[in-house]
C-alpha positions as CSV (number, residue, x, y, z in Angstrom):
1,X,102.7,125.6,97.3
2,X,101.0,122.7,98.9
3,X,101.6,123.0,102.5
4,X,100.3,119.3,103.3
5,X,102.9,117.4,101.1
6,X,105.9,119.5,102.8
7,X,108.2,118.9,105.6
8,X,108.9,121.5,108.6
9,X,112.1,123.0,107.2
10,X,110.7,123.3,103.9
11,X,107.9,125.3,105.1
12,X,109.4,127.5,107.2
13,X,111.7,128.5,104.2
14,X,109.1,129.2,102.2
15,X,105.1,130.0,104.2
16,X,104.2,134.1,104.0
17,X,106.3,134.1,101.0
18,X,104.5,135.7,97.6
19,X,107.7,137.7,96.0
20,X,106.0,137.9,92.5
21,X,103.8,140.2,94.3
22,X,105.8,142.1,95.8
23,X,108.6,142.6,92.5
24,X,110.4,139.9,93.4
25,X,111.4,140.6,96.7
26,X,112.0,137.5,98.6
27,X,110.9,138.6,102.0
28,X,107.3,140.7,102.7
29,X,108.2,144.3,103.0
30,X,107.8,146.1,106.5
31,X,104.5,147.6,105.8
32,X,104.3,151.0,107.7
33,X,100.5,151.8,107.5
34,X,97.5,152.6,109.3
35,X,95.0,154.2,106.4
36,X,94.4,152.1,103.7
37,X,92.7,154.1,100.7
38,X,89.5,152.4,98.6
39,X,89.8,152.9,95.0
40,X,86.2,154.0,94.7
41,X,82.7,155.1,96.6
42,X,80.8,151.4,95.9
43,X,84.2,150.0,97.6
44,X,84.0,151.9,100.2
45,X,80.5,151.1,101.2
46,X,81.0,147.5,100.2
47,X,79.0,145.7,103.7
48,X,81.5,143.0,103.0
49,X,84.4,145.0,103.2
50,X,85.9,144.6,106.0
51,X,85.4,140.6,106.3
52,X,87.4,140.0,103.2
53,X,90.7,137.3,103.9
54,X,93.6,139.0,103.3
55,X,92.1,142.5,102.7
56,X,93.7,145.1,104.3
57,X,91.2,147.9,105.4
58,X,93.3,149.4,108.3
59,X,96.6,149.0,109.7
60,X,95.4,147.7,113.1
61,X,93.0,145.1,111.1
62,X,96.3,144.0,109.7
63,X,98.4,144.4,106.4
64,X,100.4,142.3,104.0
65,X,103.0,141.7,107.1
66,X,100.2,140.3,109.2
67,X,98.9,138.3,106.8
68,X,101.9,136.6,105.9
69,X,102.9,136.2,109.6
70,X,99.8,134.9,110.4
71,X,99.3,132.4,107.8
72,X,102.9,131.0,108.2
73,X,102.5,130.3,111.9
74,X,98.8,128.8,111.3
75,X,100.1,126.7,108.3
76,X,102.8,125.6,111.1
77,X,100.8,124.8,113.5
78,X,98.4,123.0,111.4
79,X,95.4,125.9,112.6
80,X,92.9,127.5,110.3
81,X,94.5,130.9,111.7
82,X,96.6,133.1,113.8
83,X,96.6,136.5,115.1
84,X,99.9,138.9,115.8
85,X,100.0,140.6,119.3
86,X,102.4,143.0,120.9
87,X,103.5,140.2,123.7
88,X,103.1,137.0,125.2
89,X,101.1,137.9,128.1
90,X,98.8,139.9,125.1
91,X,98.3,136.2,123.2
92,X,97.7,135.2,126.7
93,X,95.0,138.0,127.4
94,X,93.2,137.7,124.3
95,X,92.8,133.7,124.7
96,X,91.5,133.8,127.9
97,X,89.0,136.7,127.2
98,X,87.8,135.3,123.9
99,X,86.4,132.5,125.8
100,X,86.0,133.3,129.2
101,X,83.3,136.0,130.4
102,X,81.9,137.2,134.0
103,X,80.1,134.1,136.0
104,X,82.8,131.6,134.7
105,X,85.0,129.4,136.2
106,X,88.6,128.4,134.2
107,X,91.2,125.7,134.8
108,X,95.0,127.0,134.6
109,X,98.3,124.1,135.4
110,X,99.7,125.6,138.4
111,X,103.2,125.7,136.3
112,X,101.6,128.6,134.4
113,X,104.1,131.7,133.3
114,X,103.5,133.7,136.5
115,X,102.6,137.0,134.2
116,X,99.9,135.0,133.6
117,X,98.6,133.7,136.8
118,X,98.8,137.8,137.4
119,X,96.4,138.3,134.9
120,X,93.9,135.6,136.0
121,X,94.2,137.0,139.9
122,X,93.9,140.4,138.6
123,X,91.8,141.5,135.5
124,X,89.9,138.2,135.3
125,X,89.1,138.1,139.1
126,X,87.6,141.4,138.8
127,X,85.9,140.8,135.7
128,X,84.1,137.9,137.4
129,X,85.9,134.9,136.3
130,X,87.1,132.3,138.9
131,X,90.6,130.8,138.5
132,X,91.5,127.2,140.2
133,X,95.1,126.4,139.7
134,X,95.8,122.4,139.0
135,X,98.5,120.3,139.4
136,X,100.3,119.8,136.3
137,X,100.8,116.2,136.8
138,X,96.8,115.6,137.5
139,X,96.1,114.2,134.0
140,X,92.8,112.5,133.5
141,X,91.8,113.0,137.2
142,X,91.0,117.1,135.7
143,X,87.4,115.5,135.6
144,X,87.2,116.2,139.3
145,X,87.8,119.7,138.9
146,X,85.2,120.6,136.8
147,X,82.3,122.6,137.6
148,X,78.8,123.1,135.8
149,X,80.0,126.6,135.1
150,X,83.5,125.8,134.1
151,X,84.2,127.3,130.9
152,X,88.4,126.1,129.2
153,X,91.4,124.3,130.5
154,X,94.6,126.5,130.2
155,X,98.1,124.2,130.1
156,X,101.7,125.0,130.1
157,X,103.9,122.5,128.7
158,X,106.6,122.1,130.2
159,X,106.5,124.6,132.8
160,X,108.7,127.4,131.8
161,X,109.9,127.6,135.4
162,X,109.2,123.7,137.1
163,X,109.5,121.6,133.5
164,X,106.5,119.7,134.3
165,X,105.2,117.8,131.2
166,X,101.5,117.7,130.9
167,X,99.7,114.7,129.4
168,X,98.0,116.8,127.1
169,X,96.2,114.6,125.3
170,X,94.1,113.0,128.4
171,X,93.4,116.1,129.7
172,X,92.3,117.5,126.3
173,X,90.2,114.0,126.2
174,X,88.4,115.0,129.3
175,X,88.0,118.8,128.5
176,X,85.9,117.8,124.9
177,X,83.7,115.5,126.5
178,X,82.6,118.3,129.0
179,X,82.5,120.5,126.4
180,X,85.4,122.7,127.6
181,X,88.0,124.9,125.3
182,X,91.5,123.7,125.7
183,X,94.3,126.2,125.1
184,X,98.3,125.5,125.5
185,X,100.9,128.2,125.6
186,X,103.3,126.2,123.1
187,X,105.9,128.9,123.9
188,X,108.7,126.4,124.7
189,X,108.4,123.8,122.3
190,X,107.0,125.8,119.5
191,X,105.2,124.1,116.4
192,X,108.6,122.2,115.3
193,X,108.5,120.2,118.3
194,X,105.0,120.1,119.5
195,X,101.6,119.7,117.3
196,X,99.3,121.5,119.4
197,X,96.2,121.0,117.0
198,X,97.0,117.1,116.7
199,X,96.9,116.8,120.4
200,X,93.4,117.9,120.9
201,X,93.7,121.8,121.6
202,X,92.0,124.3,120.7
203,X,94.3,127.8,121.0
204,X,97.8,127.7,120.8
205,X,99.6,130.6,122.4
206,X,102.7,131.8,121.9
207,X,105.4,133.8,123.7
208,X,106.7,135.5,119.9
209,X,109.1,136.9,121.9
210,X,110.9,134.1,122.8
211,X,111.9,131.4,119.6
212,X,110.3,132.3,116.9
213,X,111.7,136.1,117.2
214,X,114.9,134.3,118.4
215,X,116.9,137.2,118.8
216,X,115.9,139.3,121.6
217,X,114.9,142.4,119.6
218,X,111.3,142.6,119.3
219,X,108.0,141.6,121.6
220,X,105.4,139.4,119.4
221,X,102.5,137.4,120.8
222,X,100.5,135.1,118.5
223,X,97.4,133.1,118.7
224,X,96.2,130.4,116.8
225,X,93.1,128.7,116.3
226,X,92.3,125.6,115.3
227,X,89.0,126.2,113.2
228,X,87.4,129.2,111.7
229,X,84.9,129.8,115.0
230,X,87.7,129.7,116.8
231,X,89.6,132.0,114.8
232,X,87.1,134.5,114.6
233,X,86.5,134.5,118.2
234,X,90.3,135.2,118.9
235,X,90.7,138.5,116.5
236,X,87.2,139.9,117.2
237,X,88.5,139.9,120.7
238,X,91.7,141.5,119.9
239,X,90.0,143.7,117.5
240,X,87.5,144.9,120.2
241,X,90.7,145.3,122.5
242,X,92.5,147.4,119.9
243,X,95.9,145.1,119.5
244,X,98.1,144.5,117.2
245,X,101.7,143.2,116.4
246,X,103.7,146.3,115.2
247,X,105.0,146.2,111.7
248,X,108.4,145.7,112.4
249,X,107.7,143.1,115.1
250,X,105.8,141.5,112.2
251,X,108.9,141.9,110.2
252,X,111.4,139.9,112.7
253,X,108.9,137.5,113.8
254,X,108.9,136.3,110.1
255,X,112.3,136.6,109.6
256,X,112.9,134.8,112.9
257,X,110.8,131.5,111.6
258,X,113.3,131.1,108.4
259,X,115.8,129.9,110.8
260,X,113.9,128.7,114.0
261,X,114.8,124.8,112.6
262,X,118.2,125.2,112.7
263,X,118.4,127.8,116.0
264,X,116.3,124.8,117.7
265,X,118.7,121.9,117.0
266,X,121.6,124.0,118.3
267,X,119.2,124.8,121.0
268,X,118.5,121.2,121.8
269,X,122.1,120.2,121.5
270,X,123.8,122.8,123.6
271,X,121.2,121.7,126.3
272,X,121.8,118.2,126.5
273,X,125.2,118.9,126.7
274,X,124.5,121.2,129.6
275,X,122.1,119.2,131.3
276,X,124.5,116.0,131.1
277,X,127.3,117.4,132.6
278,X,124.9,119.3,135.3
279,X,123.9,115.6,136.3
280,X,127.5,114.5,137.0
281,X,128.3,117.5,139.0
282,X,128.4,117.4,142.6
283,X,126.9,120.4,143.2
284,X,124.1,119.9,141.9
285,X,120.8,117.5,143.2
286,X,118.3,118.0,139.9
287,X,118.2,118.5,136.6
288,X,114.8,119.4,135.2
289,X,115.2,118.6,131.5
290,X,112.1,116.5,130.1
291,X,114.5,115.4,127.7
292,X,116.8,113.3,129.7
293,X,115.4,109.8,130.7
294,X,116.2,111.0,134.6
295,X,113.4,113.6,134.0
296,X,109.9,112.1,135.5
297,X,108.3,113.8,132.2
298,X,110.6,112.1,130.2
299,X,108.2,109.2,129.2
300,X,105.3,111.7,127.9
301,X,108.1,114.0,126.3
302,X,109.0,111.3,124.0
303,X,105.5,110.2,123.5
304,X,104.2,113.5,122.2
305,X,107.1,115.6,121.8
306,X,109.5,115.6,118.4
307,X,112.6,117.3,120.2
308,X,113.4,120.0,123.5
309,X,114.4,123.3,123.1
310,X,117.2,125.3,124.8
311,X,115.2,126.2,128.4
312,X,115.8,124.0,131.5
313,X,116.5,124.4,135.0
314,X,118.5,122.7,138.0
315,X,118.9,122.9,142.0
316,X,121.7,122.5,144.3
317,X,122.7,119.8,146.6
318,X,122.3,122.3,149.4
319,X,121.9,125.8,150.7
320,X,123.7,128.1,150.1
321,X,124.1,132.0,151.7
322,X,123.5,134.7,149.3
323,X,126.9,135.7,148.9
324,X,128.1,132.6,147.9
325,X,124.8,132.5,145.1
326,X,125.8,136.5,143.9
327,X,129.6,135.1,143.8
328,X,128.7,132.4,141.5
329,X,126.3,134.3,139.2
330,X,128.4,137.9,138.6
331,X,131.0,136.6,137.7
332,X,129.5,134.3,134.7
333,X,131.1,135.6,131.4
334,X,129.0,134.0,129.0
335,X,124.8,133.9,130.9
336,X,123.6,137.0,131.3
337,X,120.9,137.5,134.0
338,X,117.7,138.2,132.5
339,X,114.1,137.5,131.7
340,X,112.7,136.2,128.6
341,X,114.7,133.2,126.7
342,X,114.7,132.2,123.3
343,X,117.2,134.4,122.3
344,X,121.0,133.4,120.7
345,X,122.5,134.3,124.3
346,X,122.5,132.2,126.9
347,X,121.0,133.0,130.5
348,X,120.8,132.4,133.9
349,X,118.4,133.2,136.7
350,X,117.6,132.1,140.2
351,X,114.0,130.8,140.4
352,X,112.7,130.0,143.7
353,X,111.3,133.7,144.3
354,X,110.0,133.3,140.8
355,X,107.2,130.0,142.1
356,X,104.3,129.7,143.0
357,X,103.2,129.7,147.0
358,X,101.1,127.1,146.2
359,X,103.9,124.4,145.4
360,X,107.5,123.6,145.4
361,X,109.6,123.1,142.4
362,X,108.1,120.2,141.3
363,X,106.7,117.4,143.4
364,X,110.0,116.7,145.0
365,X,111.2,119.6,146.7
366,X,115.5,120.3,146.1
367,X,117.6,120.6,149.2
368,X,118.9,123.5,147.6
369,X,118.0,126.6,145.4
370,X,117.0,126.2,141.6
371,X,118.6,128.4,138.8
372,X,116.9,128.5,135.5
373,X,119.1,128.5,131.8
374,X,118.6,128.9,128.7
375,X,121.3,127.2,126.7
376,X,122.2,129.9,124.3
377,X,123.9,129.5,120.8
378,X,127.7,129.6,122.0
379,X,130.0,126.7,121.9
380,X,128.9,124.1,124.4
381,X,132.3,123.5,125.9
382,X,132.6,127.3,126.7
383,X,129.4,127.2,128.7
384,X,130.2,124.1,130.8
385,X,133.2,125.7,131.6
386,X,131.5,128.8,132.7
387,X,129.4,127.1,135.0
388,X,132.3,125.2,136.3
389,X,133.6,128.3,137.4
390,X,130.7,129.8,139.1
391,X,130.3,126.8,141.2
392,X,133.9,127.1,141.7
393,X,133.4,130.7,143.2
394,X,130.0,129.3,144.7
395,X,132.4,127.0,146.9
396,X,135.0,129.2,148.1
397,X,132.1,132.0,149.0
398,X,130.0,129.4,150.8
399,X,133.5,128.6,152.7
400,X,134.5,132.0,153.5
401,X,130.5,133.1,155.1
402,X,130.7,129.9,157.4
């Protein structure tokens, strides 16, 4: 098939897909394998073995179900490859390390997935690499930041906690002319609604886990590169590191992207229905949604952006005690309070313990305390009235502690 005459939906029916190989079987079996047998001795000792594309010489190095993973999401994406990891924060690890090295200094958006920022205060720091957190908003003006020693720019965008949207391309701008590697964790828009490659990065990273999975059954972290060096730099490091997606993980993250069109719409549309009603609601202050025209990203969103998933948040109009917040939260019938998003389900979770001490929720700080959602797949009118409910409850508690 020839990927560059094709639309989105058509490719995500149809990338990783080879049943004529595999007896017709429309989707890649589950390969469960870790030997892989040569047929003969002058195979074996081939020296070019192991670099063959698409040659499966152990199950670590990959299989069939990598491959076809792999290739779909860099075909996506628009890359020249991807690699399949065991997690987000795994894709995350891997990026950082394939480029960054003891002696180096790194720029990471302050918005970054805090499991992240862990890893850049922790295993970088004492591997020798310096970390300087920068504002989201800073655009262009990342010139200032950089150092002789600085090695790649790390962006979020949006925020998956404050929804900041980054002007990716001007920083990107600045980054090549200093010679600097640009990675984005793509998580939230995914390739459907954000062309990382076509907005000058380098490595996109992606939460597996959350969309392109899209069912909250199995961890996946993938990586993608936008040319071969870049590639190759990626898997050598998670080859050195010994990771790898698990087959099965493999198995959903592929059947995850033959619907991740349609799950997004829904997605998309569930959340603006949320997000409007949240605005008209006198509890609340904010909405943070880049794809409402209230939203201070909105202007970049629809610049660079081809839709919004289902992931937002919003803040009160003013405090309120804990008893009236837990009142208002248990006794939601349809969000369920946990981490991750992506999934069919919808969620809820308080964020401010969940920021940064170095900033507020965004620029502006709320009067009152910020709740993040996911817009799950469940009618929208049963949500809103959900949430009209809890603040309900959220009312009568804050009534009864005063």
């Amino acid at each position: 098939m020839k990927v560059e005459d094709k639309k989105d939906d058509t490719l995500l029916a149809h990338l990783g897909r080879d049943p004529q190989r595999f007896d017709g079987a429309v989707n890649v079996p589950v390969y469960r394998a870790s030997t892989m047998l040569e047929p003969d001795l002058a195979s074996w000792q081939d020296p070019a073995r192991r670099k063959r594309p698409g040659k499966a010489t152990y199950g670590r190095s990959g299989t069939p179900s990598s491959f076809a993973l792999e290739g779909a999401v860099a075909a996506l994406e628009g890359g020249h490859g991807a690699v399949a990891l065991p997690s987000g924060l795994a894709a995350i690890a891997v990026a950082l390390l394939a480029f960054a090295e003891s002696g180096d200094h790194i720029l990471v958006t302050d918005s970054v997935y805090r499991p992240g920022r862990s890893f850049c205060d922790g295993l970088l720091k004492r591997l020798g690499v310096e970390t300087t957190y920068f504002d989201p908003l800073i655009g262009a003006d990342i010139a200032g930041l950089i150092r002789p020693n600085t090695r790649l720019v790390y962006l979020e965008s949006p925020g998956s906690l404050t929804f900041e949207i980054q002007d990716v391309p001007a920083i990107a701008a600045v980054a090549r002319d200093a010679g600097l590697s640009v990675m984005l964790d793509n998580s939230w828009a995914t390739p459907l609604f954000f062309k990382s490659f076509a907005h000058g990065v380098d490595v996109s990273v992606y939460a597996g886990t959350k969309y392109i999975v899209g069912h909250s059954d199995a961890m996946l972290g993938l990586v993608v590169g936008r040319d071969e060096e870049t590639e190759k730099r990626l898997r050598w490091t998670a080859r050195s590191l010994g990771v790898c997606a698990g087959s099965e993980e493999q198995f959903l993250g592929l059947r995850g992207l033959r619907t991740l069109s349609v799950r997004l719409a829904r997605h998309q549309e569930t959340a603006l229905a949320l997000t409007r009603w949240l605005e008209t609601h006198p509890a609340v202050e904010r909405v943070f949604y880049p794809a409402l025209p209230s939203d201070p990203g909105h202007a970049i969103w629809r610049r660079d952006f081809t839709g919004a998933s289902g992931l937002f948040a919003f803040a009160l109009a003013r405090r309120a005690p804990q008893p009236a917040i837990a009142a208002m939260i248990d006794g939601l019938e349809l969000f369920g309070l946990g981490a991750s998003w992506g999934g069919f389900e919808s969620l809820l979770i308080p964020v401010d313990d969940e920021l940064p001490a170095t900033r507020g929720f965004l620029p502006e700080a709320a009067a009152g305390p910020a709740f993040r959602v996911h817009a799950g797949l469940e009618d929208p009118a049963d949500l809103i009235a959900d949430l009209d409910a809890g603040f309900a409850r959220l009312d009568e508690a804050a009534r009864v502690s005063a």
